[in-house]
DOZA-697933 format. One record per residue: residue in three letters; x, y, z of N, C-alpha, C in turn. Coordinates in steps of 0.05 Angstrom, whole numbers, plus 5000, padded with zeros to 4 digits. Example, Ala and Ser with C-alpha at 12.3 -4.5 7.8 and 13.67 -1.06 7.14 Angstrom:
! DOZA-697933
ALA526448865156524649105156526449345156;SER525749555142527349795143525850015157;
END
This chain:
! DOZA-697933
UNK886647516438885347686419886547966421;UNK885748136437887248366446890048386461;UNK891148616461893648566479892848856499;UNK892948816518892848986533894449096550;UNK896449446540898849476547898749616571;UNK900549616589900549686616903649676625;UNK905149856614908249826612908449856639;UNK910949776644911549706681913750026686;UNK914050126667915650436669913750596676;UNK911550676668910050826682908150756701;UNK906250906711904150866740901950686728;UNK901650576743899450336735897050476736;UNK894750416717892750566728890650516750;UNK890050786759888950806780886250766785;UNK884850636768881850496765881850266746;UNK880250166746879149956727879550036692;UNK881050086682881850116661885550116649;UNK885150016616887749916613889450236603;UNK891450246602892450486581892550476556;UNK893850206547891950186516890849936512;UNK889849856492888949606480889449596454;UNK892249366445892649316419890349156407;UNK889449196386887549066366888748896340;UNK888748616339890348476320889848646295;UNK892148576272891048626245888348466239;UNK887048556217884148506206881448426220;UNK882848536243878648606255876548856251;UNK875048816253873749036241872649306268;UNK872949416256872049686279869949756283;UNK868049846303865349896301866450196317;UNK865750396320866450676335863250806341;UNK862550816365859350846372860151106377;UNK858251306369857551616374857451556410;UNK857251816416856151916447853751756449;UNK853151586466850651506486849751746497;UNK847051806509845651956530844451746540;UNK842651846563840951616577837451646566;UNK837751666548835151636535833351426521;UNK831651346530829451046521827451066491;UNK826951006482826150976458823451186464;UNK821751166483819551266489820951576505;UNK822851606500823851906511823451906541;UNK824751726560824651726592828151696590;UNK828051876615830451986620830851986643;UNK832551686659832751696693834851896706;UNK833951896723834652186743837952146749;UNK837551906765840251846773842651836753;UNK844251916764847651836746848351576740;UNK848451416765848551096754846450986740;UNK844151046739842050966718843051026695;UNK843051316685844551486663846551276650;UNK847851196667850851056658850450806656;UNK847950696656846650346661845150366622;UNK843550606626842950616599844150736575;UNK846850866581848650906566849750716551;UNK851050476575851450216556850349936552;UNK846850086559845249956544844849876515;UNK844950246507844550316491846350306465;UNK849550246481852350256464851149876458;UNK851049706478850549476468848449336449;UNK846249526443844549496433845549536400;UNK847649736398848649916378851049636367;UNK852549506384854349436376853849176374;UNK850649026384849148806370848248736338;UNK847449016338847149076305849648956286;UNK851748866296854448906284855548686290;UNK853848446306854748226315856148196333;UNK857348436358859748456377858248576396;UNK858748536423858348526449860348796469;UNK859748826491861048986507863648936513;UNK864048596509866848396515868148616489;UNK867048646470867848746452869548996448;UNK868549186465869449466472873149396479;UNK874049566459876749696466878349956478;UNK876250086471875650386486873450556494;UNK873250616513871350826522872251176536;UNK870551236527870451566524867851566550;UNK868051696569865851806581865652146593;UNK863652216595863052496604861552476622;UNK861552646647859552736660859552986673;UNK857753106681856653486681858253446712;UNK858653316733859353336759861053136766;UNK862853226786864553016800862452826827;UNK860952996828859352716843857652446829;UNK858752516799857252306779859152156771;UNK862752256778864551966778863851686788;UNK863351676817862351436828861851346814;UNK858651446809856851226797856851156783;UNK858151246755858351146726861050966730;UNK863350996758864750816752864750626763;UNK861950546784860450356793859950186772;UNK857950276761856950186737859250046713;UNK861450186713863850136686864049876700;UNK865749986726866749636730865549436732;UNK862949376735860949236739861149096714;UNK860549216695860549116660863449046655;UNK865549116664867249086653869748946677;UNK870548656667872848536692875548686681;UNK877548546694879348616680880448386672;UNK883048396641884048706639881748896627;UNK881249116634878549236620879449456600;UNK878649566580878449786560879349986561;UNK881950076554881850356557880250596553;UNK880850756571878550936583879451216584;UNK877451346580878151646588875851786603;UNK875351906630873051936640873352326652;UNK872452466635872852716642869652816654;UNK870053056658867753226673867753476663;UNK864953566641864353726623862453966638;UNK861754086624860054316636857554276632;UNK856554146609853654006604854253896583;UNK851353816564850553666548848553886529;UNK847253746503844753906492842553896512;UNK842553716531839453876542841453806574;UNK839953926588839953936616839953696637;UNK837853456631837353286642839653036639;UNK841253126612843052866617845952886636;UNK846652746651849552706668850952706660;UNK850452406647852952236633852652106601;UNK854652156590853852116554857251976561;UNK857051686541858951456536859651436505;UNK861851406500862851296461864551096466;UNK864050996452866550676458866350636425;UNK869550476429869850336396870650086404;UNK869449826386869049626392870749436369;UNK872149266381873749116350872148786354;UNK872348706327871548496335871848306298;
END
């Protein structure tokens, strides 16, 4: 279904993610906004790997609507306010994700709109 490129000229990557992911002609795209770690009832867990558990809770819940799954994800975008919140969210990535897994981009921002969130996720999903 996907092709997942990892040319042998440059450095392989250095985590659980691909450098790109070709997407055949005529599948359809789903592109999910930023995740936060927020619950319908407005609870907001403390931890970073929680944060990052209900991040792509929340992306799968989004990309159910649409008939496609997390298998689904071709790329992910993540953020988090601290480098001690790498780990955990990439605890969490690899966990959801074997390989070959999704290309990824995982940077470290200065915050978010409110305070309490870590980690905010966007993924686009083909399917």
């Amino acid at each position: 279904m996907f092709k997942f490129l990892t040319p042998k000229s440059i450095k392989p990557p250095f985590a659980r993610y691909s450098h790109a992911v070709e997407v055949p002609a005529g599948k359809r795209l789903v592109l999910c906004s930023g995740q936060v770690a927020i619950t319908v009832d407005d609870q907001i867990p403390e931890e970073a790997g929680a944060q990052a558990e209900l991040c792509f809770r929340n992306i799968e819940a989004i990309l159910g609507e649409a008939g496609l799954g997390l298998r689904d994800i071709v790329r992910i975008n993540a953020y988090v306010t601290d480098r001690a919140h790498l780990r955990p969210y990439m605890d969490v990535r690899d966990r959801l994700f074997s390989s070959p897994a999704p290309a990824s981009t995982l940077m470290i921002v200065s915050g978010f709109a409110r305070a309490e969130f870590k980690v905010e996720v966007e993924a686009i999903a083909a399917g």
